[in-house]
N, CA, C and O of each residue as an XYZ file, in Angstrom:
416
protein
N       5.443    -10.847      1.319
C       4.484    -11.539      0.492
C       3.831    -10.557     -0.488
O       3.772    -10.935     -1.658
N       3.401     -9.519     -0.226
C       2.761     -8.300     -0.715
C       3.754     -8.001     -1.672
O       3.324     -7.979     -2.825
N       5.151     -7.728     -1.508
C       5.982     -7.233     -2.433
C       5.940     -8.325     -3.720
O       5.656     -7.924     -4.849
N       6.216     -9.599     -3.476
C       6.685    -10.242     -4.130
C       5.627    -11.073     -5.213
O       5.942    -11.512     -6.319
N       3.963    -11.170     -4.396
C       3.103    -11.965     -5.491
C       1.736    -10.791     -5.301
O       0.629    -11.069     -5.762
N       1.991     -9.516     -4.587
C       0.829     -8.548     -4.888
C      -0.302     -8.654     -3.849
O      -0.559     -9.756     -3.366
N      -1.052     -7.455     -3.451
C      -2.328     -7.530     -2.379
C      -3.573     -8.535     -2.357
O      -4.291     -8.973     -1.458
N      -3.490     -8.760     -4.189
C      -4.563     -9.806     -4.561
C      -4.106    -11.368     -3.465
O      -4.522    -11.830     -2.402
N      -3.433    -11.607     -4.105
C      -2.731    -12.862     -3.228
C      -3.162    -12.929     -1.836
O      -3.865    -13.748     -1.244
N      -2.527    -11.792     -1.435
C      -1.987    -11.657      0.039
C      -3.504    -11.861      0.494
O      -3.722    -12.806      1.252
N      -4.628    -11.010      0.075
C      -6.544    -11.150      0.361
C      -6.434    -12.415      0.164
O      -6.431    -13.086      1.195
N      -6.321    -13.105     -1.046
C      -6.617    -14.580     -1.127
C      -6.457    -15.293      0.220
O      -7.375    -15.595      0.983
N      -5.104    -15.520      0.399
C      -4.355    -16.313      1.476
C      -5.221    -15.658      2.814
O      -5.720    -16.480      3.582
N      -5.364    -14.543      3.036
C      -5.881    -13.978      4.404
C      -7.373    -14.465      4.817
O      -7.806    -14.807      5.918
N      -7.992    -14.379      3.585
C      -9.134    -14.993      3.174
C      -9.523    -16.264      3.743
O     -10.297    -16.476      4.677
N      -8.996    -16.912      3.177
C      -9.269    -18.788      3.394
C      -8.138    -19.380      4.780
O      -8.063    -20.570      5.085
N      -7.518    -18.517      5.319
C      -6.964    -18.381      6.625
C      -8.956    -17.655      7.523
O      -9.456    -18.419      8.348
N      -9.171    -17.283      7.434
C     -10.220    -16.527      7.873
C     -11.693    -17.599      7.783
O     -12.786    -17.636      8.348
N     -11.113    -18.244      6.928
C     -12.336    -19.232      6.719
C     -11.971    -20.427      7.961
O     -12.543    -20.737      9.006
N     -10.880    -20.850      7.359
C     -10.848    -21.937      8.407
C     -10.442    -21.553      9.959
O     -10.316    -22.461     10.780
N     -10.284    -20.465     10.253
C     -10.387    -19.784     11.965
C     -11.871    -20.026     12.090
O     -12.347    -20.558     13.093
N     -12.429    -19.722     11.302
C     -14.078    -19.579     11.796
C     -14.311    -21.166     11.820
O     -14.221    -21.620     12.960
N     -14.505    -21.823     11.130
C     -14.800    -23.371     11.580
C     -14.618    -23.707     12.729
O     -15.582    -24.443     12.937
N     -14.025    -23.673     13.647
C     -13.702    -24.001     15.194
C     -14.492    -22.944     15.738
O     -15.302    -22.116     15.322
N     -13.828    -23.356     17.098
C     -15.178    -23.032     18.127
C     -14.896    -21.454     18.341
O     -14.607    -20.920     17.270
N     -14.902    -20.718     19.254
C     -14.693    -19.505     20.054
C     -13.568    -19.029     19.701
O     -12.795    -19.987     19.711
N     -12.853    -17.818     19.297
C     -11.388    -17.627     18.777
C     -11.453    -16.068     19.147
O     -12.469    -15.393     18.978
N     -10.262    -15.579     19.667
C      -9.487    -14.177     18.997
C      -8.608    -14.218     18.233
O      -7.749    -15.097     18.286
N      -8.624    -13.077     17.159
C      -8.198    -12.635     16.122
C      -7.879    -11.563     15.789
O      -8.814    -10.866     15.394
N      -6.696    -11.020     15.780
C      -6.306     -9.474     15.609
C      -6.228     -9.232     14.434
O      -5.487    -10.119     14.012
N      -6.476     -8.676     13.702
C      -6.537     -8.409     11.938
C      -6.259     -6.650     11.900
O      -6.185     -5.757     12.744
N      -6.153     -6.757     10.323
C      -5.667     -5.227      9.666
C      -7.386     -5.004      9.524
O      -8.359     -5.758      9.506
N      -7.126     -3.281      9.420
C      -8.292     -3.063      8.967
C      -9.231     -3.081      7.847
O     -10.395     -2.773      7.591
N      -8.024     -3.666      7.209
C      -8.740     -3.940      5.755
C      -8.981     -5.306      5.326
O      -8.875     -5.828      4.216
N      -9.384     -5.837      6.635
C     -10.078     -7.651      6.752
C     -11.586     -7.212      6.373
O     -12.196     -7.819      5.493
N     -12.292     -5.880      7.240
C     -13.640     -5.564      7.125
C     -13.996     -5.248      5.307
O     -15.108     -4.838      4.975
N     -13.150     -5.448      4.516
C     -13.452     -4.650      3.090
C     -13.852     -5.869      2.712
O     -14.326     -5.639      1.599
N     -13.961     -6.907      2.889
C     -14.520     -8.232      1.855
C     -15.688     -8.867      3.173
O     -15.409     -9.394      4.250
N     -16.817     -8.608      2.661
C     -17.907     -8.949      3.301
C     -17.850    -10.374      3.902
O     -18.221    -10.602      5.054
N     -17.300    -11.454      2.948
C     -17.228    -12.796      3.739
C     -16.255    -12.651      4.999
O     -16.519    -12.974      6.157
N     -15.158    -12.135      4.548
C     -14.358    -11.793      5.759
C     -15.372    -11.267      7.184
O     -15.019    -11.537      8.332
N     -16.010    -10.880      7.030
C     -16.892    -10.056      8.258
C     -18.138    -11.583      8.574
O     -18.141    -12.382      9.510
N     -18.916    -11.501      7.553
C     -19.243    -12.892      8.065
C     -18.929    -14.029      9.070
O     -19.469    -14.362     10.125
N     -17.662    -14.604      8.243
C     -16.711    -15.725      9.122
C     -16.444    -15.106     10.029
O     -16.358    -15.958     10.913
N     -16.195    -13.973     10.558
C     -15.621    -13.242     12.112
C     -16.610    -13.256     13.101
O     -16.604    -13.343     14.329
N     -17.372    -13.159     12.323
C     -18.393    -13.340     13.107
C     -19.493    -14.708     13.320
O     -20.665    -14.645     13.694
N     -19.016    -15.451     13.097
C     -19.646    -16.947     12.674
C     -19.170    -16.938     14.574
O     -20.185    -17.164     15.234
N     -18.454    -16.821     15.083
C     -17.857    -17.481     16.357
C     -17.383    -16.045     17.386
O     -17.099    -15.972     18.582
N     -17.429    -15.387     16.693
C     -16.548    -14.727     17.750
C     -17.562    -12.763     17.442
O     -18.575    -12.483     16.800
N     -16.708    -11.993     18.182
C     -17.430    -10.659     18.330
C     -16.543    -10.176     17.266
O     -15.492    -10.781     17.054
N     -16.937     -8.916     16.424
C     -15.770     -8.308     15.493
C     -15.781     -6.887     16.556
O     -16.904     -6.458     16.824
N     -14.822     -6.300     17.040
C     -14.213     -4.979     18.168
C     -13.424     -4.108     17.140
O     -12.487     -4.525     16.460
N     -13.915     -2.880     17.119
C     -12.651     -1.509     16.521
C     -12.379     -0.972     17.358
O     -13.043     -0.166     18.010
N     -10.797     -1.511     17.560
C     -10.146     -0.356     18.643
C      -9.917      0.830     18.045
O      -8.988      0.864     17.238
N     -10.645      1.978     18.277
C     -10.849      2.944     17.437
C      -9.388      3.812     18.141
O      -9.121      3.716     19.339
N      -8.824      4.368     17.488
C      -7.550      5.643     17.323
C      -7.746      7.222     16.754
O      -8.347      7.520     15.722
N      -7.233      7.948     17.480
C      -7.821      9.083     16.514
C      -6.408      8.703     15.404
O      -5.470      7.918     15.546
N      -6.803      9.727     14.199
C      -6.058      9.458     12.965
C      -4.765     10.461     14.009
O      -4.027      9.601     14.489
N      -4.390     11.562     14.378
C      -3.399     12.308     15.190
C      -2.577     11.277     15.588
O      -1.800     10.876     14.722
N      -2.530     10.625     16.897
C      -2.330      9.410     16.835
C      -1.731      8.233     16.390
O      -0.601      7.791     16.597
N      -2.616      7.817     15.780
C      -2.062      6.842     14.668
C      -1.230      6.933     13.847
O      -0.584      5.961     13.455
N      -1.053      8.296     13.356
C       0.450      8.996     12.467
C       1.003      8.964     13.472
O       1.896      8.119     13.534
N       0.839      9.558     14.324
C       2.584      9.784     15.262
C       2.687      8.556     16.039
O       3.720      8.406     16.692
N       1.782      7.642     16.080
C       2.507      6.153     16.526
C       3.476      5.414     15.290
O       4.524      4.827     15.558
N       2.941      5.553     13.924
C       3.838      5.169     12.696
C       4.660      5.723     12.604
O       5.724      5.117     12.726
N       4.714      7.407     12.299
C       5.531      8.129     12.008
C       7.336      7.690     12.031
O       8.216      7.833     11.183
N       7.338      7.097     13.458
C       8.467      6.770     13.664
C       8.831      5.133     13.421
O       9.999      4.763     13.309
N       7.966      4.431     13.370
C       8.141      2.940     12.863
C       8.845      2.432     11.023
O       8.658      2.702      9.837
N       9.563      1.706     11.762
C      10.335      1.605     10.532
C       9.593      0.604      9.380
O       9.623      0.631      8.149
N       8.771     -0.479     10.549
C       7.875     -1.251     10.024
C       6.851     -0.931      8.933
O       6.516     -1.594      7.951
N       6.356      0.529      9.468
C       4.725      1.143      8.919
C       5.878      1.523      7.305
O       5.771      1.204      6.121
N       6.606      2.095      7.859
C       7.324      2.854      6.715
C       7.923      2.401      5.324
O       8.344      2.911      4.286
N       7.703      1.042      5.943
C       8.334     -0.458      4.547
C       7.696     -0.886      4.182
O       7.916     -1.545      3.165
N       6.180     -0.811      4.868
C       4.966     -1.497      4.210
C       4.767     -1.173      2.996
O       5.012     -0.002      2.706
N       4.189     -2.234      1.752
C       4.203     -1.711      0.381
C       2.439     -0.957      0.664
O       1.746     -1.239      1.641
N       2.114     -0.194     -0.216
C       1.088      0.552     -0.144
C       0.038      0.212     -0.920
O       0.488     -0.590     -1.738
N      -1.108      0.377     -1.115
C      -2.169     -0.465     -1.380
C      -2.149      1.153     -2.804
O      -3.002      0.991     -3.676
N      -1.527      2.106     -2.916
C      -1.780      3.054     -4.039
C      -0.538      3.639     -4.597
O      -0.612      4.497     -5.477
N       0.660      3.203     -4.112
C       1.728      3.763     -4.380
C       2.291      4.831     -4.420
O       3.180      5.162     -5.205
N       1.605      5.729     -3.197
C       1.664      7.002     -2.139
C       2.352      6.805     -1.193
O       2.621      5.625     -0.967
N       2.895      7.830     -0.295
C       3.350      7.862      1.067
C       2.547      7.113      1.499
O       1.520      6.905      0.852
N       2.840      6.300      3.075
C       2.382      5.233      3.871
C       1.392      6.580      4.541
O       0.246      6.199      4.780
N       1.523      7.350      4.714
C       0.438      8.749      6.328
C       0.178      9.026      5.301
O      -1.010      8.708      5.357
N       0.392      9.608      3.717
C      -0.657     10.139      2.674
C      -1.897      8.850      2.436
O      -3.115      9.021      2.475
N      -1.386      7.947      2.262
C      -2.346      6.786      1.662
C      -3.262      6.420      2.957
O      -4.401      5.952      2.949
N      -2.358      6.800      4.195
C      -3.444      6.464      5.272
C      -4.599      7.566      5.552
O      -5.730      7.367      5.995
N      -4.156      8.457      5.272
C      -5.602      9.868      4.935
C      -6.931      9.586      4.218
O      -8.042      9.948      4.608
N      -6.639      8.862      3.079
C      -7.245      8.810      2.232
C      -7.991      7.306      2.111
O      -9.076      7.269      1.530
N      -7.582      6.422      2.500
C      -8.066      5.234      3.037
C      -8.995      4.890      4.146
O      -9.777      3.941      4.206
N      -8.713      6.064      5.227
C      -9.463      6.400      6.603
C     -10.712      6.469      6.318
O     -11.567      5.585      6.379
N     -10.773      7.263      6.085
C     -12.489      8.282      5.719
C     -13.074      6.487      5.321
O     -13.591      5.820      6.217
N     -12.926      6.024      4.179
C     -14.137      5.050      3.301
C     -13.476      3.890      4.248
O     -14.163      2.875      4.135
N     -12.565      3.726      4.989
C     -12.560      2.791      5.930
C     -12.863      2.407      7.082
O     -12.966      1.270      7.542
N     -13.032      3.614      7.632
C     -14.133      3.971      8.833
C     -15.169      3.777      8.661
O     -15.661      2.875      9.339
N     -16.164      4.591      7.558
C     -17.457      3.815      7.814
C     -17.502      2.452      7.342
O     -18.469      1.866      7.827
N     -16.751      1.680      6.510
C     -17.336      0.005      7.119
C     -16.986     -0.925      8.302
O     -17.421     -2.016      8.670
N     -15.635      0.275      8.948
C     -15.593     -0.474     10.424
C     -17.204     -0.438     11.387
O     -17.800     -1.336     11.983
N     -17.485      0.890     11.206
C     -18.192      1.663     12.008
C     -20.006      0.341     11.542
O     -20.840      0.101     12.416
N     -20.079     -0.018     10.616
C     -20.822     -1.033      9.819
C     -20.684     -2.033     10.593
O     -21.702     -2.335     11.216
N     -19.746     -2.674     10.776
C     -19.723     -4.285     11.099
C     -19.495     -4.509     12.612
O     -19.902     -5.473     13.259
N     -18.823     -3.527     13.038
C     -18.638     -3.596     14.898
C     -19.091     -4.714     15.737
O     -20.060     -4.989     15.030
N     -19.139     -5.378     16.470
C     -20.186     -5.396     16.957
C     -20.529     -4.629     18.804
O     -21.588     -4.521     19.424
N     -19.228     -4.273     19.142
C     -19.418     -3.372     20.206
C     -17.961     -2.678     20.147
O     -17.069     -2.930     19.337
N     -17.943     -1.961     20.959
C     -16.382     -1.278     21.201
C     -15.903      0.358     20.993
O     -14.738      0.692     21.209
């Protein structure tokens, strides 16, 4: 989807998927970490349910991708390496996980 109509889209659609999860009652929801970057997104997650960061060290988290063929095809939100772009994304993405939590 990302390749073919762009990240804008892909937020759109994730978006108003996110809206209507929250309308119903009690829910889990596993999301990317970059659901926390659009404030309504954090809102609606929290309309019903707890928002949790399963926190990873970054060590870790490269050498769990490193070898995934999946991480490695993902299109990139800067048009960098997938572990370069994840360096640099970390840092200003951490603190708004670290923001919205609500335990974990």
């Amino acid at each position: 989807m990302v390749e073919s109509r762009g990240w804008d889209y892909f937020r759109t659609i994730r978006k108003k998927m996110i809206e209507e999860i929250s309308k119903g009652g009690q829910f889990s929801h596993c999301t990317g970490r970059g659901v926390v970057l659009d404030p309504d997104n954090v809102v609606n997650l929290s309309k019903n349910g707890l928002i949790l960061w399963l926190k990873q060290t970054e060590r870790c988290f490269k050498k769990d991708k490193s070898g995934s063929a999946t991480f490695a095809s993902r299109p990139t939100l800067t048009g960098k390496g997938t572990i370069e772009e994840l360096e640099e994304i970390m840092v200003f993405r951490i603190l708004i996980m670290k923001g919205c939590k609500d335990s974990g």
